[in-house]
C-alpha positions as a printed NumPy array, in Angstrom:
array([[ -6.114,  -0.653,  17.712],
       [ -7.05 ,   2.709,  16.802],
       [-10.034,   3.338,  19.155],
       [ -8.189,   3.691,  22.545],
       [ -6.099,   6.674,  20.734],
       [ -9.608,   8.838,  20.125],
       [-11.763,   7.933,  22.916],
       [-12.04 ,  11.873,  23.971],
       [-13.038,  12.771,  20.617],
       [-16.331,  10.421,  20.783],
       [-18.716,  13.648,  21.959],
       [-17.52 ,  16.195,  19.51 ],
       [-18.891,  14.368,  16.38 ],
       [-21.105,  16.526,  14.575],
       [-24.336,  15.633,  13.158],
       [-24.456,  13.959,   9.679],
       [-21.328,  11.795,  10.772],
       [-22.926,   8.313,  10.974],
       [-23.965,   8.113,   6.897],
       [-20.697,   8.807,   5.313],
       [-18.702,   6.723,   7.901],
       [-20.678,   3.681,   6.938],
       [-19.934,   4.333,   3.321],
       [-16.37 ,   5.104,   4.525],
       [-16.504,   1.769,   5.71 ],
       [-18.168,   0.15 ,   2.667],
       [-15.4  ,   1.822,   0.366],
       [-12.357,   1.87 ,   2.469],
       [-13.014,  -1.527,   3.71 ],
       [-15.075,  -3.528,   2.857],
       [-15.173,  -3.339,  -1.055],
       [-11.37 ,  -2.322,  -1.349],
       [-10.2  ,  -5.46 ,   0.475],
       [-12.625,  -7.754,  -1.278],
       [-11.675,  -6.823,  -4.594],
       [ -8.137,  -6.851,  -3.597],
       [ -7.598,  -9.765,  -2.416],
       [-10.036, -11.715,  -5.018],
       [ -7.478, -10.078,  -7.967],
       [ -4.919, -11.337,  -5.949],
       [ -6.419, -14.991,  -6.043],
       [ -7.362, -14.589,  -9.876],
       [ -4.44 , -13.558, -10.998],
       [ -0.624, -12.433,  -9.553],
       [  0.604,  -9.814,  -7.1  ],
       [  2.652,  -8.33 , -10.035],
       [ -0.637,  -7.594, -11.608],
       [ -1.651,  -5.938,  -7.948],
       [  1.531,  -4.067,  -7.815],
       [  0.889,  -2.537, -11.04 ],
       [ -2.472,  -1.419, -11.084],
       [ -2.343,  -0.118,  -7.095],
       [ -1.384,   3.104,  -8.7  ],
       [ -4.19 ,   3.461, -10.749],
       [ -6.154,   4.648,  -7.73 ],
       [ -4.022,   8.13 ,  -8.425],
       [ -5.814,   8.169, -11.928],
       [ -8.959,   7.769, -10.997],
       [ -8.528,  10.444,  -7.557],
       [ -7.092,  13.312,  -9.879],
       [-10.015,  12.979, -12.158],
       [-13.082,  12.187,  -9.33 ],
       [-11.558,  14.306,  -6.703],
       [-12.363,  18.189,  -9.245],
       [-15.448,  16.858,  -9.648],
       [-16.9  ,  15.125,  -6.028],
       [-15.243,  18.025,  -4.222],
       [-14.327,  21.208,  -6.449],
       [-10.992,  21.246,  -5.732],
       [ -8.271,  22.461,  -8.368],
       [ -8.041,  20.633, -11.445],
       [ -4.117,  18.894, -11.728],
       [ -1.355,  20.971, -13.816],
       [  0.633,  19.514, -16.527],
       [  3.225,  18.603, -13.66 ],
       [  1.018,  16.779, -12.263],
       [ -0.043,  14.256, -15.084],
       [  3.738,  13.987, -16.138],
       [  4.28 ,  13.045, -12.692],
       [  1.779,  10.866, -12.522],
       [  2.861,   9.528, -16.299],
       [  6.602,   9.041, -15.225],
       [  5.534,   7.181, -12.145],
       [  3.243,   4.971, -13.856],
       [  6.28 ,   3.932, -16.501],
       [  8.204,   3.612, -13.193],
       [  5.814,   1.059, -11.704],
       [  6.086,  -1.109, -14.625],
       [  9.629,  -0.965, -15.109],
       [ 10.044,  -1.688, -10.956],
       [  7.344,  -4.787, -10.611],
       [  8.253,  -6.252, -14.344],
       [  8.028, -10.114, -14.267],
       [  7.054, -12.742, -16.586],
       [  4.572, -14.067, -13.736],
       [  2.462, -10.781, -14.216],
       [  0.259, -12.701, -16.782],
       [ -0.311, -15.442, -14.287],
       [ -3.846, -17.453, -13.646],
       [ -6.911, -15.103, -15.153],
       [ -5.05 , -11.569, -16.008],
       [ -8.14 ,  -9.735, -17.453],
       [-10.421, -10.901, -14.58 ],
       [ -7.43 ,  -9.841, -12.346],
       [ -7.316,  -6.49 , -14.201],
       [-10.821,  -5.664, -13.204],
       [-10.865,  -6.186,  -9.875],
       [ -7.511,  -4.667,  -8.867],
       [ -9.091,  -1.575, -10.473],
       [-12.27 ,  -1.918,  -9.046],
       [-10.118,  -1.871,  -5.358],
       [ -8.225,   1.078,  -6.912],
       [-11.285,   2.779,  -8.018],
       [-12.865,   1.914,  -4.359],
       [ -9.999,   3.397,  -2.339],
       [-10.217,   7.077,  -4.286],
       [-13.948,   6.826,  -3.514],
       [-13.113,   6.391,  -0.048],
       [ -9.96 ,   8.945,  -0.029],
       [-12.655,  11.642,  -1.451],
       [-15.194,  10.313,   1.657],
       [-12.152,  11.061,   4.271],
       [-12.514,  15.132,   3.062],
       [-16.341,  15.969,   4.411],
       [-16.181,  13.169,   7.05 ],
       [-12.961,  15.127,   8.244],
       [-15.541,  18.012,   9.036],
       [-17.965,  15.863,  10.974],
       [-15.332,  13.74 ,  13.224],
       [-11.887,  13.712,  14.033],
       [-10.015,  11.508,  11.237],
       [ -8.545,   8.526,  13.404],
       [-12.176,   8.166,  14.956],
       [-13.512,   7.86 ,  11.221],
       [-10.337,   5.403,  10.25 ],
       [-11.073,   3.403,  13.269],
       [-15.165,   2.744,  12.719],
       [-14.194,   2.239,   8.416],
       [-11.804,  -0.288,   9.607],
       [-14.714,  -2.161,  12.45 ],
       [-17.43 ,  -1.851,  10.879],
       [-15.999,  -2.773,   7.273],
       [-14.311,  -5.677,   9.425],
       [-17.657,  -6.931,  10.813],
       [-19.259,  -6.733,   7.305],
       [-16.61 ,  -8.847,   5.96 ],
       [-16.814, -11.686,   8.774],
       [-20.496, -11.757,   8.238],
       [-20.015, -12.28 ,   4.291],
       [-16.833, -14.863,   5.313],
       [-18.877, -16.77 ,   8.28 ],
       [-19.305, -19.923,   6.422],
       [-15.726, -19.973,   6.258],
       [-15.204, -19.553,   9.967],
       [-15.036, -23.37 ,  11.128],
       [-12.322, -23.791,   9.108],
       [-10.368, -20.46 ,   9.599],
       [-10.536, -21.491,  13.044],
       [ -9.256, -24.593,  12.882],
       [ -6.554, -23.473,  11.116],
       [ -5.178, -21.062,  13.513],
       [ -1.313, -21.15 ,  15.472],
       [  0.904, -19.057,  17.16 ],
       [  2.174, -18.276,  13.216],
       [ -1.161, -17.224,  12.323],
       [ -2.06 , -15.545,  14.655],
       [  1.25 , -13.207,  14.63 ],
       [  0.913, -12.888,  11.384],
       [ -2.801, -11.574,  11.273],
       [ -2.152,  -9.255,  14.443],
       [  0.996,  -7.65 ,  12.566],
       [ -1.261,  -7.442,   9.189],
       [ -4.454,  -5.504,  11.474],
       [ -1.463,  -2.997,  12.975],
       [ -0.284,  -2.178,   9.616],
       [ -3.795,  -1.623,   8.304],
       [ -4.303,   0.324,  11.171],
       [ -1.365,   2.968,  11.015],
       [ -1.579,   2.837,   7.22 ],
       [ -5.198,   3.904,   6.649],
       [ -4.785,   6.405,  10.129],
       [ -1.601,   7.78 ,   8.607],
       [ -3.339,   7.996,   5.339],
       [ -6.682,   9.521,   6.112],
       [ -5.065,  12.04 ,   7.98 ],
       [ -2.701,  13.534,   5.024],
       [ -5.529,  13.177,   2.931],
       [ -7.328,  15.783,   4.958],
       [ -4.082,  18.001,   5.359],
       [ -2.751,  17.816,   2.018],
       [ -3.64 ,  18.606,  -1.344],
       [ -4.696,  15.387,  -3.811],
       [ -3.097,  16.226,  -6.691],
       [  0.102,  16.174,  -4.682],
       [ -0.652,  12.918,  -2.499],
       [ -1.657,  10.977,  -6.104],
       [  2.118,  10.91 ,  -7.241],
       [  3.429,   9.596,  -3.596],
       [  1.122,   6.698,  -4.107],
       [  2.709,   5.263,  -6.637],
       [  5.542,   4.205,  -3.367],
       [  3.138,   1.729,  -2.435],
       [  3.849,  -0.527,  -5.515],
       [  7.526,   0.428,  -5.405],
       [  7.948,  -0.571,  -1.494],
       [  5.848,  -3.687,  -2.401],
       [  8.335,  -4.956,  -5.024],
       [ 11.248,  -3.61 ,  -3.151],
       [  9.689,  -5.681,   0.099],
       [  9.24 ,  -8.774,  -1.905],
       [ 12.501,  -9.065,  -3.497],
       [ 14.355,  -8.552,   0.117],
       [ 12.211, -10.843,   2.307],
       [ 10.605, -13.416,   0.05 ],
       [ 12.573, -16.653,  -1.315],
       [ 13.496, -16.326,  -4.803],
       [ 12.603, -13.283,  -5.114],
       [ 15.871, -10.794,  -5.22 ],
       [ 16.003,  -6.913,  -6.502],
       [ 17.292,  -6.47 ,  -9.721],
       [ 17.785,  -3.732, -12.109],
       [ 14.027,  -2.804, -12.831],
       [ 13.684,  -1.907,  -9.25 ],
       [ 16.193,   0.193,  -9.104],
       [ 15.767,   2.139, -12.6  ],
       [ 11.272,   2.239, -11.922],
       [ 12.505,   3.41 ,  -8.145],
       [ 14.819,   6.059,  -9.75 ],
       [ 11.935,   7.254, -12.042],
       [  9.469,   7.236,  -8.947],
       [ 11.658,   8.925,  -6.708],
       [ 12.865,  11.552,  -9.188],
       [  9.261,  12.471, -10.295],
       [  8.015,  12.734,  -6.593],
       [ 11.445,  15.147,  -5.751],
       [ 10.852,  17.127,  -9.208],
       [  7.069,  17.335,  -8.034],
       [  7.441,  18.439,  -4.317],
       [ 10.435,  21.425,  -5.641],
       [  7.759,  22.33 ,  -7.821],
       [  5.115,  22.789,  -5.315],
       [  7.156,  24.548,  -2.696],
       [  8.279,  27.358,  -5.449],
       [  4.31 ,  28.058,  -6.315],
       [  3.367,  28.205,  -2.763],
       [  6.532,  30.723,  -2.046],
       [  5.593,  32.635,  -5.345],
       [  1.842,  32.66 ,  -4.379]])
């Protein structure tokens, strides 16, 4: 989906691109959706929606040391501590303990920990290629890794397929698509100490999602007061940056 956007950027990759875009794809990808989804099949999407934001935790501390950049301020840990309290007040449920929590725990961190890998990849691969060229070989070439490991599967995937499915996995490859190409590129444009608070939306807009379009689900008022928290950190945060960059 991405590929037809970047065709004219295929001859100005530079050399050294091919290595870190197959561990783009291994991190991004491949090892991100496969721990994912396998916490997601231990355990609950509450537990997901929590621990989603602890891929901010591990970026601010792997980021200073993979690629030099700044160490966070203290605004940037409270953020990141107010938005973590805002998570759990937003996705609170008694279902979060559901099916095998601890072996849930480890593998939605290991995704977590996976995706700031990959984020800190997207920085020198940025250098070598244009970004939506890199987001669209992580997202083949991590695809065709994870068909070969599912192929046993494929008989029956197949004969489980309808119009239904089919929409369904078309709409899920577009939003991978513009999320990851959307993604990639404001990691390369934008600092990561400010883009780890703003992921802590993605468990917010999950709960928020859920409660609006799933059955028996409805918002109530831990989305509201964790969205408040979220939202108020991220606006405190942003003010903050713009008056160091004007003072600077």
């Amino acid at each position: 989906m991405i590929f037809p956007f970047c065709l004219g950027q295929l001859t100005s990759c530079k050399p050294g691109w091919a290595r870190l875009l197959l561990l783009l794809a291994l991190t991004q990808t491949v090892l991100q959706y496969l721990f994912f989804y396998s916490g997601l099949a231990a355990s609950s999407g509450v537990l997901g929606s929590i621990l989603v934001g602890a891929g901010s935790l591990w970026w601010i501390v792997l980021a200073p040391l993979c690629l030099k950049t700044p160490w966070p301020r203290w605004r940037h840990f409270c953020v990141i501590a107010v938005s973590s309290i805002g998570v759990m007040i937003a996705v609170y449920a008694p279902g979060v303990g559901s099916g095998a929590p601890f072996l849930g725990m480890i593998l939605f961190l290991m995704a977590s920990l996976s995706g700031a890998l990959a984020a800190i990849l997207v920085v020198p691969l940025s250098r070598l290629m244009d970004v939506k060229l890199a987001t669209s070989g992580a997202l083949f070439f991590g695809g065709i890794l994870l068909m070969l490991g599912g192929v046993r599967e494929m008989p029956r995937f197949i004969a489980s397929v309808d119009v239904s499915l089919a929409i369904t996995t078309v709409y899920l490859a577009g939003v991978s698509a513009g999320a990851f190409g959307l993604w990639n590129w404001l990691v390369r444009e934008y600092s990561v100490n400010v883009l780890a608070g703003y992921r802590f939306l993605i468990p917010l807009s999950a709960v928020t999602q859920s409660s609006f379009f799933i059955k028996d689900e409805s918002p109530g008022f831990g989305i509201a007061l964790g969205g408040i928290l979220i939202l108020g950190s991220l606006i405190y945060l942003h003010r903050s940056e713009m008056k160091a960059h004007r003072s600077g």
